[in-house]
Phi, psi and omega in degrees: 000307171336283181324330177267343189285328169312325165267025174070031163250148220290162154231145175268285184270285194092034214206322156116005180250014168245348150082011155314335175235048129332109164221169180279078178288142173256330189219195168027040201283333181327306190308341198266133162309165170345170149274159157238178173353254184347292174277013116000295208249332211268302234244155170259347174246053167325336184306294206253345199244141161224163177269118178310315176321281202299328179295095166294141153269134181287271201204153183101200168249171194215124177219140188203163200248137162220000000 
């Protein structure tokens, strides 16, 4: 959550149900921890979308569109 509050995507809740931080993974989704509950229950194109609240970086690079 940091890294992204750092390139500027908005956050509301900070709680994964209101779905303001959407991005777009482009690269590395291999890098990102699990889903969680929440984008679970929130997103609909798991292959490419996570909610930035929710998401840890692992290990890597990351390249994501918002």
């Amino acid at each position: 959550k940091n890294a992204c509050e750092a390139e500027g995507i908005p956050f509301a809740c900070s709680e994964g149900i209101c779905g303001s931080c959407i991005i777009e993974v482009i690269e590395g989704m291999e890098n990102l921890s699990e889903f969680s509950g929440p984008e679970k229950d929130f997103l609909g194109e798991m292959e490419t979308e996570r909610l930035a609240c929710q998401v840890v970086i692992k290990k890597g690079e990351v390249k994501i569109k918002f």
